[in-house]
C-alpha positions in Angstrom: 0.0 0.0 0.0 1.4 3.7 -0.9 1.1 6.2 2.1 -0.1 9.4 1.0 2.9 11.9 3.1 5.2 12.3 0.0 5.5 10.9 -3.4 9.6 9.7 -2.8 7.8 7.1 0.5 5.4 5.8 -2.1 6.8 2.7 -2.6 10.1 1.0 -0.7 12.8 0.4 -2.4 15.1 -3.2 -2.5 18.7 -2.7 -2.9 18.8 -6.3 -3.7 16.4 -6.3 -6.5 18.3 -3.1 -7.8 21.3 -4.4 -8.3 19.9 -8.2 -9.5 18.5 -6.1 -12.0 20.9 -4.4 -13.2 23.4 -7.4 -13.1 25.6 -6.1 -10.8 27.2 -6.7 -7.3 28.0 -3.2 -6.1 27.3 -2.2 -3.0 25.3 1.2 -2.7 24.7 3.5 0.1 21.7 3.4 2.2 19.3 6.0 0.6 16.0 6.9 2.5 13.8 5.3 -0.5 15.2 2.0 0.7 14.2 2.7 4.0 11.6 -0.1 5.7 8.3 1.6 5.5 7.9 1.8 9.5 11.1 3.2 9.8 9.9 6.3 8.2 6.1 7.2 7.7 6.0 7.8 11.8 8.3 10.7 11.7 5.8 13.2 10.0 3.3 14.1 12.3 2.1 13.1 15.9 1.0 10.0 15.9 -2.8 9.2 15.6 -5.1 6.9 16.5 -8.5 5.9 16.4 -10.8 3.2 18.5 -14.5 2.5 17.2 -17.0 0.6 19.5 -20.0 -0.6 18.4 -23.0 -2.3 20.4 -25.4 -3.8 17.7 -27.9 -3.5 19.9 -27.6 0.2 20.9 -29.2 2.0 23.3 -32.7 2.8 25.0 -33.0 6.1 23.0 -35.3 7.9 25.2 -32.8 7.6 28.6 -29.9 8.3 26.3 -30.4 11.8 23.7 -30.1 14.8 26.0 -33.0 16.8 25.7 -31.4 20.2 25.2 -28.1 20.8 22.5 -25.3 22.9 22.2 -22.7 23.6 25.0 -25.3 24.2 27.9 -26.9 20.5 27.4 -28.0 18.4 30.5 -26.7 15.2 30.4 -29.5 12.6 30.1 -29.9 9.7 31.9 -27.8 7.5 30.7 -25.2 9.6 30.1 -25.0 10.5 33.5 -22.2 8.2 34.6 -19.9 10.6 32.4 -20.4 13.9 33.8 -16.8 13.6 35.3 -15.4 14.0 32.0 -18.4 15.8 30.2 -15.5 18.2 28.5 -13.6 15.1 27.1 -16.5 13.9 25.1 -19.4 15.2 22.6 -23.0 14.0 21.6 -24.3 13.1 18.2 -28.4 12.9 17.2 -30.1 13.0 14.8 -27.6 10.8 12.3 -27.5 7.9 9.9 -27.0 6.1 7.2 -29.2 6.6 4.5 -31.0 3.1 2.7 -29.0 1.2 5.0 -32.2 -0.1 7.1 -33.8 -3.8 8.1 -32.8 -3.6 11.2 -30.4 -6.2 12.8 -29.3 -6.9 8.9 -27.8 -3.5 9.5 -24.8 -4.4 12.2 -22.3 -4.9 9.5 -22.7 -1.9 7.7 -22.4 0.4 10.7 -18.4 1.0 9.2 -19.2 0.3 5.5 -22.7 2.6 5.1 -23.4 -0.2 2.5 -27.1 0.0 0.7 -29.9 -2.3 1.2 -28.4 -4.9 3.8 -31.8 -6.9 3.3 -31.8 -6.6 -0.8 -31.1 -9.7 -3.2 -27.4 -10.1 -3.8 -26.6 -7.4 -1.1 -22.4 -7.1 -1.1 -20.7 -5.0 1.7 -18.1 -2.8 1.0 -14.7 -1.6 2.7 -15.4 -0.5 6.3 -14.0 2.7 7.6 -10.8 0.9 9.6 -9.7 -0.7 6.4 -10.4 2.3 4.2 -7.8 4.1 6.2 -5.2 1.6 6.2 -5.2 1.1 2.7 -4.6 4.9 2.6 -1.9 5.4 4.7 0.0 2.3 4.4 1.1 -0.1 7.4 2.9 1.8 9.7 2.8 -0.8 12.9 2.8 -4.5 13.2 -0.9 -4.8 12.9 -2.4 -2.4 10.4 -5.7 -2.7 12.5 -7.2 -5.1 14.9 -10.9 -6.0 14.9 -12.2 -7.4 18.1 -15.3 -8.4 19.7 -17.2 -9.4 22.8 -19.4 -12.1 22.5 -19.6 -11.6 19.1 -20.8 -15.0 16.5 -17.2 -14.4 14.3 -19.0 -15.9 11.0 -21.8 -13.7 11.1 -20.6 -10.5 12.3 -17.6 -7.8 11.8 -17.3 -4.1 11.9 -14.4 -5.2 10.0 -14.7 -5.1 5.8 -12.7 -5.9 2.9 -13.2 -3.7 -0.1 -14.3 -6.7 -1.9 -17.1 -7.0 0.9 -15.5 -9.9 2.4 -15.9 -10.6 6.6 -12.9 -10.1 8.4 -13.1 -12.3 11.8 -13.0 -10.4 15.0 -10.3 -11.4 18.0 -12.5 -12.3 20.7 -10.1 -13.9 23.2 -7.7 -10.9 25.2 -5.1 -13.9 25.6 -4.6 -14.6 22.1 -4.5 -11.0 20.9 -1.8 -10.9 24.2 0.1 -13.4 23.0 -0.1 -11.7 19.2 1.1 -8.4 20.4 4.0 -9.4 22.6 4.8 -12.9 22.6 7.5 -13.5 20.0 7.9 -17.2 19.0 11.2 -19.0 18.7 13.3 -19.2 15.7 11.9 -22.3 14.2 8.4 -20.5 14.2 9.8 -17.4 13.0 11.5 -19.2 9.9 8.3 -20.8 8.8 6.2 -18.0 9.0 9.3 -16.2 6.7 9.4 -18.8 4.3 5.5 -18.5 3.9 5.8 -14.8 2.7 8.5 -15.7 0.6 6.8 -18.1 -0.8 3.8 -15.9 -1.3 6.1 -13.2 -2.8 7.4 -16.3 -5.7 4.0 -17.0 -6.7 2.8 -12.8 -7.3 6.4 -12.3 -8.9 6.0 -15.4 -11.4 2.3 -14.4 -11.7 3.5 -11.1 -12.9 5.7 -11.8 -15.4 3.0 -14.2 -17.4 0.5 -11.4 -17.1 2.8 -9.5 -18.9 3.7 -11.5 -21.4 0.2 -11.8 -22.1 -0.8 -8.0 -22.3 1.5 -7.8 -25.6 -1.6 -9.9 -27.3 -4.8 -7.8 -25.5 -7.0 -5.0 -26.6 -6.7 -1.5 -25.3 -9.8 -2.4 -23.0 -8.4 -5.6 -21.6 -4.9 -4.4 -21.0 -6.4 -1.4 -18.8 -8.2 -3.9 -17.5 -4.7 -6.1 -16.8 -3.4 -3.0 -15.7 -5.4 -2.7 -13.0 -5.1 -5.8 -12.0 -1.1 -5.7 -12.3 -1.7 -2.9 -9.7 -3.4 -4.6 -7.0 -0.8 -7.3 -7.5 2.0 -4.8 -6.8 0.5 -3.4 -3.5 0.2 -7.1 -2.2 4.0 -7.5 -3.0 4.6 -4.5 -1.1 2.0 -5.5 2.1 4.3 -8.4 2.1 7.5 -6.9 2.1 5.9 -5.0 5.0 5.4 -7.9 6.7 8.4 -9.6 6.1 10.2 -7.0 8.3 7.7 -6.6 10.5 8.3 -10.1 11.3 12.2 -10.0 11.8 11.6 -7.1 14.1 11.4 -7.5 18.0 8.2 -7.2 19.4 7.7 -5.0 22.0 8.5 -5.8 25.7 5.6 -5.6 28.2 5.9 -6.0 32.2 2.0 -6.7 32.2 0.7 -11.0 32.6 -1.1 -12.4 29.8 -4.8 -11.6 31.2 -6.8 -14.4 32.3 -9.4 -15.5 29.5 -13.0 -14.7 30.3 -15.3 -16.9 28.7 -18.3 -16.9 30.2 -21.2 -14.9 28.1 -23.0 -13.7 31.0 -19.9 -11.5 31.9 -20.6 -9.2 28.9 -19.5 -6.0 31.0 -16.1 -8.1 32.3 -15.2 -8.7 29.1 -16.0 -5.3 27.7 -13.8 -3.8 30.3 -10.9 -6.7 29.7 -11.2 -5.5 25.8 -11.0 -2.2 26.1 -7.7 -2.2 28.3 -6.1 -4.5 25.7 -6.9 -1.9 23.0 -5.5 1.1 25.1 -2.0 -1.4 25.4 -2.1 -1.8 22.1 -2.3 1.9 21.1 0.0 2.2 23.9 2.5 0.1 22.5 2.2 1.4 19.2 1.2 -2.1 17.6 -1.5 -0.7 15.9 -3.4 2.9 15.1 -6.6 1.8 14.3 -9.0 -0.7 16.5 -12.7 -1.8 16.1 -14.4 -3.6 18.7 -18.2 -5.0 18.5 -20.0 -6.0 21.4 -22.5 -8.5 20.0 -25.3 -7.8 22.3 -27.4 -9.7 19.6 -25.4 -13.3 20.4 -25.3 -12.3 24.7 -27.5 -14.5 26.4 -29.2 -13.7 29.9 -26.4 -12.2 31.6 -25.4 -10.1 34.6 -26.2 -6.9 35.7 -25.3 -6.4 39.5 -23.3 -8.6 41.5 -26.2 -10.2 42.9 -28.8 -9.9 39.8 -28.8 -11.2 36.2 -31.0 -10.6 33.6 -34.9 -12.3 33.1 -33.4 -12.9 29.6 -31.3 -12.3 26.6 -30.0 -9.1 25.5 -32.2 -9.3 22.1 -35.3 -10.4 24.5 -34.9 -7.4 26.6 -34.4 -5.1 23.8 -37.8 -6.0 22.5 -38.8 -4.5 25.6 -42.1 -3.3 24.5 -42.2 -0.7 27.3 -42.5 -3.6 29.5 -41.5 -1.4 33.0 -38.8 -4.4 34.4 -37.4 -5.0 30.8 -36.7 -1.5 30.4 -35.3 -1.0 33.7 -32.6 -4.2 32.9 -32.2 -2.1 29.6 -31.4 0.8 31.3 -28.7 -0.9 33.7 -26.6 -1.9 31.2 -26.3 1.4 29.4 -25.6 3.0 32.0 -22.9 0.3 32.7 -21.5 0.5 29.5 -21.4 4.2 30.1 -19.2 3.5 33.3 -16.7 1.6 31.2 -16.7 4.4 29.1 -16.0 6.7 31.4 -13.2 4.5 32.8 -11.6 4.3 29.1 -11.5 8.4 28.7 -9.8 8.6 32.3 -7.3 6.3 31.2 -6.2 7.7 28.2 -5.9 11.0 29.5 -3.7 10.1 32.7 -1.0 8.2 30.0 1.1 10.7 27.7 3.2 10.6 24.6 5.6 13.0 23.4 4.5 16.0 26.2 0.7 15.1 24.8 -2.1 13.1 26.6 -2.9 9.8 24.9 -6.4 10.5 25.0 -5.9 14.0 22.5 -4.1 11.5 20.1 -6.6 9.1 20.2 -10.1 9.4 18.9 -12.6 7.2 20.2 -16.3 6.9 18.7 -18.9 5.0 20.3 -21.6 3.9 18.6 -24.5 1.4 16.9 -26.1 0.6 13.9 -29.2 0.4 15.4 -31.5 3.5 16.6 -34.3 1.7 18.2 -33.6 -2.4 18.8 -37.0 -2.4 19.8 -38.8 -1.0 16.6 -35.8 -2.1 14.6 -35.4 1.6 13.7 -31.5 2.1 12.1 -32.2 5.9 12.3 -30.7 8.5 14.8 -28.3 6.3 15.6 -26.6 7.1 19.3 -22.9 8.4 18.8 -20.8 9.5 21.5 -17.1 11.0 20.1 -14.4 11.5 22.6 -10.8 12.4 22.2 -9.1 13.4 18.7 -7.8 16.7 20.0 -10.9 18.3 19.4 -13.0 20.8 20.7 -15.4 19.0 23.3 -18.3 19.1 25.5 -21.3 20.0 23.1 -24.5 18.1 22.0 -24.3 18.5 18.5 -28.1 17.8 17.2 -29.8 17.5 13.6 -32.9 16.8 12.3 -34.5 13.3 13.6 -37.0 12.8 10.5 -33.7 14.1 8.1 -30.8 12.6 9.3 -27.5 13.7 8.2 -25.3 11.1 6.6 -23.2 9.6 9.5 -20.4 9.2 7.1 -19.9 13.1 6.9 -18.9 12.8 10.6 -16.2 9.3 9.8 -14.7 11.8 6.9 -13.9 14.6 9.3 -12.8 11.3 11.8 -10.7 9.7 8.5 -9.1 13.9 8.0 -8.1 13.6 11.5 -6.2 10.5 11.5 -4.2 12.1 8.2 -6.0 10.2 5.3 -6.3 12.6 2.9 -9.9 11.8 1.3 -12.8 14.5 0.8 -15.3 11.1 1.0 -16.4 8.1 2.4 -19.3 6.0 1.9 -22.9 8.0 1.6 -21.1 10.8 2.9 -22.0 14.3 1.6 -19.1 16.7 2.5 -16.9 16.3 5.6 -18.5 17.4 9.5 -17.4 20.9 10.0 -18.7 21.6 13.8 -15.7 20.1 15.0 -12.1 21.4 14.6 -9.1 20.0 15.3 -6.9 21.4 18.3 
């Protein structure tokens, strides 16, 4: 992939293939083109970094908008555990994404803002985590990581391939431990090398037919070819990437491998375990970018209080149908999910980097696909933003029977992570009420 800072990083460059090529066994200097990708992109600008949660189930909408906007809003119910941190953090209503309805068939278009979820031969498209990577490049040993809680990993994914394929989410905090720090012995190193290599043979030898075949195409198919060749190139240099990615150390951590938690009825446990392994892995710079589902939809009965659990599953208390105890159930766990929240923004703003808080460097939206689980309403969705270095502290509120496209607001999110893009999805323009810091 090319990052967009400056057209000499576009691509790096091999001294070996150089000078196989030009039949010669000089040695050359070190010049910054053949400098390994993550040894340069990072030295731009401050590092960025963005965190999107999703629960597919949402939120009680009534408990949750604030009933006023601007600066002077009351925070509503709901939103109550975070009025610590009220300044860190803004409010979204009033936003969606248009044609992308049929309720629970919308969860995996809540990062792709892909059209008619429920149509005949439906096909996602890219989600907003991959759409930035594939702009900027991979500049850290995981260009994202898409997790989950609970979450059925062949049904669901914030995650997206541009071709609309699923990409499975992590749900187990000791495996993505063990991915992040533990480095595996030499034996293991050298096959895992010798499969990119061998992946490299096969595009290089798959190149060279396809151009020996383009000398007998049409205009229209060579172009064609030519695209083709392209996307062919950009895997060669993903796995160059990760090549030296994978001679490279990983990075040292003083923290145990965290205990699994596998139990579904501990949906808030493993919420919280998630969301500290995201914050080490921003921390420890093994990736920018993070999604994280909380598959309310797959969560059986499950606990609320120490001493209480739920009469039933999350999806059988969302279809609540003002029923006064579901509703009240309902109305614990947002509000616990609120506390996590709460706990997330605190953290990142007690940890620094480079003189700046982690939490100005990091945006974090959190969010769902669905407005209303109990009308299966995907409009005016619930959207909390926090973080980014931007200007806080504000309801920002449109209209509820006109939403405004949610993607205007993942532009102005895409802007501020430095992809340089003017679109995304059903966007119309980029969200101008917030400004970067």
């Amino acid at each position: 992939m090319k990052p967009m800072n400056a057209p000499h990083l576009a691509r790096p460059f091999s001294r070996r293939r150089f000078l196989q090529s030009a039949g010669v066994t000089l040695a050359l200097p070190l010049l910054e083109c053949m400098t390994p990708v993550f040894g340069r992109a990072a030295q731009v600008k401050p590092t960025r970094r963005l965190l999107i949660i999703s629960n597919n189930l949402g939120f009680l909408p009534k408990p949750f908008f604030p009933k006023t906007e601007g600066r002077d809003y009351e925070l509503s119910p709901t939103l109550s555990p975070l009025a610590e941190v009220k300044s860190e953090f803004s409010i979204f209503s009033g936003m969606s994404h248009p044609d992308v309805n049929g309720g629970h068939s919308a969860e995996n278009c809540f990062l792709t803002a892909a059209r008619g979820p429920t149509k005949s031969g439906f096909r996602n498209q890219i989600s907003l985590d991959q759409f930035a990577v594939e702009k900027l490049g991979q500049l850290t040993r995981f260009p994202t990581l898409n997790l989950g809680v609970n979450i059925d990993k062949a049904n669901r994914s914030l995650s997206w391939t541009r071709d609309g394929v699923l990409l499975p989410a992590e749900d187990s905090a000791p495996a993505l431990f063990r991915k992040m720090f533990v480095q595996g012995d030499s034996e293991a190193v050298k096959k895992q090398l010798h499969q990119l290599d061998e992946r490299g043979s096969i595009l290089d030898t798959l190149t060279e037919h396809t151009k020996r075949l383009s000398r007998d195409l049409g205009s229209g198919d060579r172009a064609r070819l030519d695209q083709y060749l392209t996307s062919v190139r950009e895997v060669e240099e993903r796995l160059l990437t990760a090549r030296e990615w994978e001679l490279k150390p990983k990075p040292v951590t003083t923290l145990p491998e965290p205990a699994d938690i596998r139990d579904k009825k501990l949906i808030f446990d493993k919420l919280d375990l998630m969301l500290s392994m995201a914050q080490l892995a921003f921390e420890s710079d093994s990736t920018r970018v993070i999604t994280l589902m909380v598959d309310a939809f797959a969560t059986p009965v499950f606990k609320i209080h120490d001493d209480e659990n739920t009469t039933e599953g999350y999806h059988g208390l969302s279809h609540h149908g003002q029923a006064p105890d579901k509703v009240r159930q309902l109305e614990h766990a947002d509000r616990e999910q609120m506390v996590l929240f709460k706990k997330l923004i605190q953290s990142l703003a007690s940890k620094h980097e480079d003189g700046a808080r982690l939490i100005d460097r990091t945006t974090v939206l959190f969010g769902s696909n669905m407005g209303d689980a109990n009308k299966h309403d995907n409009t005016n969705l619930p959207v909390i933003l926090a973080g980014g270095g931007f200007p806080h502290g504000r309801h920002h509120a449109f209209k509820a029977d006109n939403n405004t496209p949610l993607c205007n607001l993942f532009v102005t999110l895409l802007q501020n992570l430095g992809v340089e893009t003017s679109a995304f999805g059903s966007s119309t323009g980029a969200f101008t009420g917030l400004n970067s810091i």
